[in-house]
C-alpha positions in Angstrom: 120.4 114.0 103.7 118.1 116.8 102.2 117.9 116.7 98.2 116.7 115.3 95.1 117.9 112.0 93.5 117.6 112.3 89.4 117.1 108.6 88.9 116.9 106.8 85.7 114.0 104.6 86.3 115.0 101.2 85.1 112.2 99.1 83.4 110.2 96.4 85.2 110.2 98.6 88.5 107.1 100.8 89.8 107.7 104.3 91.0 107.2 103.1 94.4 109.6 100.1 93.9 112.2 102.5 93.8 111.5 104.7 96.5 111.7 101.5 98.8 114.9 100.6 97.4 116.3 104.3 97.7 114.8 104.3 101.3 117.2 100.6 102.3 120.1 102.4 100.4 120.0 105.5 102.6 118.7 103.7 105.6 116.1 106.4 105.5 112.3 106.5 105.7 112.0 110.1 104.6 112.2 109.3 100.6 108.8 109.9 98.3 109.0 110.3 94.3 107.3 113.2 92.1 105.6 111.9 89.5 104.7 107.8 88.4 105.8 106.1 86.0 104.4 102.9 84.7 106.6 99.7 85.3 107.5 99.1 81.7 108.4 102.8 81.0 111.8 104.0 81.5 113.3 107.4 82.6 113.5 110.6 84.8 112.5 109.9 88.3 112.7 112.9 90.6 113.1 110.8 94.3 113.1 113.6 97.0 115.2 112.6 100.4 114.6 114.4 103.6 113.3 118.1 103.6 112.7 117.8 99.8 109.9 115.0 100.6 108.2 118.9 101.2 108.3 119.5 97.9 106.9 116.6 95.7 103.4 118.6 95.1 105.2 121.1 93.3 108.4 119.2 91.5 105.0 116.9 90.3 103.3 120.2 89.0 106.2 121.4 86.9 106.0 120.2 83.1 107.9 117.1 81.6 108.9 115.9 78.2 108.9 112.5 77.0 109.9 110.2 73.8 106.9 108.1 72.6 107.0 105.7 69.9 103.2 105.2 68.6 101.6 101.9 66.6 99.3 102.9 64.1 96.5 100.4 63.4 96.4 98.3 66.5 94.6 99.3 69.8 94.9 97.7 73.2 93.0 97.5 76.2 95.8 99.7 78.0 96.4 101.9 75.5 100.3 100.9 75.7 101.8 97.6 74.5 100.9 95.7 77.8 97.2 95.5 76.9 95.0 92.8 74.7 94.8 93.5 71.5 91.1 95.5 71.2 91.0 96.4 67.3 93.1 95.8 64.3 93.2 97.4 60.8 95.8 97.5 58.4 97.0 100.6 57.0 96.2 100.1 53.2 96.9 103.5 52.1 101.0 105.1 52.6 100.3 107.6 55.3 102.0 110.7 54.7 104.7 112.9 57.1 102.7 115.8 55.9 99.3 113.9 57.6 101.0 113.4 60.7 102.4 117.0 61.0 98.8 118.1 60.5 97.6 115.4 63.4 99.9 116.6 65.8 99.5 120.0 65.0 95.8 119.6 65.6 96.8 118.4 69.5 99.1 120.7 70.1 97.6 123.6 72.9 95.1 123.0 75.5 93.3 120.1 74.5 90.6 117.7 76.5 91.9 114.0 77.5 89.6 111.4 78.9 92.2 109.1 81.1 91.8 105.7 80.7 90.8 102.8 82.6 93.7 101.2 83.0 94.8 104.5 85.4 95.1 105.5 88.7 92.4 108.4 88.5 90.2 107.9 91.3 86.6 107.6 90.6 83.9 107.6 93.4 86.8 106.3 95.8 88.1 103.9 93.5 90.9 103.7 91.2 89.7 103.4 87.1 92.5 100.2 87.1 90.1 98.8 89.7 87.0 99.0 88.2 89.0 97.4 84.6 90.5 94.7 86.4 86.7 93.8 87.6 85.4 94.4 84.0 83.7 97.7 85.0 83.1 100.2 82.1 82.5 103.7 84.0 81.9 107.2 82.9 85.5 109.2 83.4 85.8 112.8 84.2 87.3 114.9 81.1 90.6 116.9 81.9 92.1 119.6 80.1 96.1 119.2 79.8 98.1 121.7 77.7 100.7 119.9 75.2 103.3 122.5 74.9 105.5 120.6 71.9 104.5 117.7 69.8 107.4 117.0 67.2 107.4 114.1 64.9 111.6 112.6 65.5 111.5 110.4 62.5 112.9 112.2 58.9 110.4 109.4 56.5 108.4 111.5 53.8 105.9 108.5 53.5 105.0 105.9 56.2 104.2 102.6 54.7 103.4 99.0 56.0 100.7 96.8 57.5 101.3 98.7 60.7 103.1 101.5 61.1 105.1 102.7 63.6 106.9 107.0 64.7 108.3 108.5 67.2 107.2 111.9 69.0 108.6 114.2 71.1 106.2 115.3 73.8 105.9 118.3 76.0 103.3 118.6 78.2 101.3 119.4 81.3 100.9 117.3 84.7 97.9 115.0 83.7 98.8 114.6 80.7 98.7 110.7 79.7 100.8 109.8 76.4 99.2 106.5 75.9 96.1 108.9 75.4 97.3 111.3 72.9 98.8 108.4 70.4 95.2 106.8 70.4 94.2 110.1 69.7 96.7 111.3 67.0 95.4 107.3 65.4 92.3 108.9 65.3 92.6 111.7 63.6 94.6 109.3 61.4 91.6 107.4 60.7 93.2 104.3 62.2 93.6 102.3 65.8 96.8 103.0 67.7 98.7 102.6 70.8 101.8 104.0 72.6 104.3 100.8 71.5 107.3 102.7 74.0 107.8 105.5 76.5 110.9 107.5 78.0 110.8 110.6 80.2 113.1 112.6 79.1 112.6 115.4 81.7 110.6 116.1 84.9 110.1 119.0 87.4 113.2 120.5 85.6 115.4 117.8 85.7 117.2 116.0 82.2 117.9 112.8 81.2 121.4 113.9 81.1 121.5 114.8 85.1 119.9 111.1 86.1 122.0 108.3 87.8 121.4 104.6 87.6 120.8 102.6 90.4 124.3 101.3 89.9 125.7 104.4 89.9 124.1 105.3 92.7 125.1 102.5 95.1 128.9 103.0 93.7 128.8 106.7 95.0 127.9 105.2 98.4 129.6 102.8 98.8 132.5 104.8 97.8 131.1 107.6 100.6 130.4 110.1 97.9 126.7 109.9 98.8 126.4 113.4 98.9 127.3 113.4 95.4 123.9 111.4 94.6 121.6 114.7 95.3 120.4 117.5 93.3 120.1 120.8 96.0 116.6 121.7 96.5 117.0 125.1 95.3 118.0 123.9 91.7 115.2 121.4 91.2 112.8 124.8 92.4 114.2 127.1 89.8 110.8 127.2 88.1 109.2 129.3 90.7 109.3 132.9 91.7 112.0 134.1 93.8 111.9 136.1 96.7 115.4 136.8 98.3 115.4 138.2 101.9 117.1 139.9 104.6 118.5 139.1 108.2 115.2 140.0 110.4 113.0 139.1 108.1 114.5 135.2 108.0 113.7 134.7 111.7 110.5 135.4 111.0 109.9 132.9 108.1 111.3 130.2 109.9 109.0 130.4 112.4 106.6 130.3 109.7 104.9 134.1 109.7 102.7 136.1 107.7 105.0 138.3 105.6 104.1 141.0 103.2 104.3 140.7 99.1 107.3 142.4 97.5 106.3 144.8 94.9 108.0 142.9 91.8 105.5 139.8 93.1 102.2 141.4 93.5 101.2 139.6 90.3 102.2 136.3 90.9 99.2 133.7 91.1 101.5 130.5 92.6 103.8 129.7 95.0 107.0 131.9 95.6 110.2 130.3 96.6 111.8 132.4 99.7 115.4 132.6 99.9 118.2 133.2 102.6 121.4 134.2 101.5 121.2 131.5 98.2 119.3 129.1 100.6 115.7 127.8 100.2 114.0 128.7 103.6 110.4 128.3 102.7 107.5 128.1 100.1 104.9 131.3 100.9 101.5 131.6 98.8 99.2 134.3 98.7 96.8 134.5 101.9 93.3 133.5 101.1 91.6 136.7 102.7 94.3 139.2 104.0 95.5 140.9 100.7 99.3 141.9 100.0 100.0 138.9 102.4 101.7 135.8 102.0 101.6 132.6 104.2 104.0 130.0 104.7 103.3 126.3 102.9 106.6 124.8 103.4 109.0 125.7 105.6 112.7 123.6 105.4 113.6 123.0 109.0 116.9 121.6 108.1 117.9 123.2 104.9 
């Protein structure tokens, strides 16, 4: 069993919930996810099975998209609906479609997020959840993130109400936390806000069109048709650069040598996916001294 599972996440599950459940499905231990998602958030779940536990680091680095509903003029210690109420001030004045346009437009690009307590970004050892749970306030690292899209779904020319409420479509950058960017399009709003509701819509490539239920899941195996439950690792790594080789040189990459950069990827900066006859065999990178060279990072034993 080598692959990727596109599971829907179901609410009121962690990430790691359902890799546990996914590992007493398959009677496997070899199951890890790319890329958390909080309990109360629903959506695409990349769980990796076998050989393609190898390539969570880089499924996890690959963009993802999401559908966020924000609440303007209420902010929360979690900067999602699960927090304590921090601040709250009523919109007096109709907010405008054109005013949000120009608020998302402003975030859109490389921009600088501070992550927020109620995170798993480790600080001096120590998760940031941590530290809030004890009633720490701490100093967080900055971190740029790159929002690729930022579209406003909802058609209203005016927004009006006590508390208003839109939804955004998101593209972004790993590291990039939502919650974060709807208490920052409130600001630029002049108002308190939150993220009231999340969905992934896509992750390291996958769409929410390719994801299974759990249900669905246990009905394929049940059935037998487990094999039916996997994405191959070569479509979930379509992002990265190709490199197709021949006979000789494939007993050499299994074995995990140095091999030389072809000329059409002198220029590449990341990882290069090698292939085999249509098969994934390995993930090279450049050497770190010896140039022209690349060296193995993964190699799939049994794909």
């Amino acid at each position: 069993m080598n692959g990727v599972i596109p599971l829907w996440k179901p609410k009121g599950m962690t990430s790691h919930d359902c890799v546990i459940k996914i590992r007493k499905l398959l009677s496997t231990k070899k199951v890890g996810h790319s890329g958390t998602l909080d309990p109360n958030v629903t959506g695409v779940l990349p769980i990796c099975v076998g050989e393609a536990t190898k390539i969570v680091q880089y499924v996890t680095n690959f963009g993802k998209c999401y559908q966020a509903e924000i609440m303007i003029g209420i902010s929360t210690t979690t900067e999602d609906s699960d927090g304590e109420i921090v601040q709250t001030k009523p919109v007096k004045q109709p907010i405008t479609r054109d005013e949000i346009l120009k608020a998302l437009k402003q975030l859109t690009g490389e921009i600088t997020q501070i992550p927020p307590m109620y995170s798993a970004v480790k600080v001096n050892g120590k998760r940031l959840y941590e530290y809030a749970r004890e009633g720490i306030e701490i100093e967080r690292p900055e971190r740029t993130v790159t929002i690729y899209a930022l579209e406003l779904l909802d058609n209203n020319e005016i927004f009006n109400g006590e508390f208003i409420r839109f939804s955004v479509h998101v593209k972004c950058s790993k590291g990039t936390y939502i919650r974060t960017l709807a208490v920052m399009i409130g600001e630029l709003l002049g108002y308190p806000a939150h993220m009231s509701k999340l969905v992934r819509t896509s992750a390291g490539g996958i769409e929410q069109e390719q994801c299974l239920t759990f249900e669905q899941i246990e009905e394929k195996i049940t059935k037998g048709l487990t094999n039916e439950i996997f994405l191959p690792i070569e479509s979930v790594l379509f992002q990265l650069p190709k490199y197709e080789i021949h006979d000789t040189l494939a007993n050499r990459v299994k074995n995990g040598a140095l091999i030389p950069i072809p000329d059409h990827l002198l220029y590449t900066l990341g990882p290069i996916a090698v292939y085999y006859k249509g098969k994934i065999l390995a993930i090279y990178k450049h050497h770190p001294t010896k140039q022209g060279i690349l060296k193995p990072d993964r190699v799939f034993v049994g794909n």
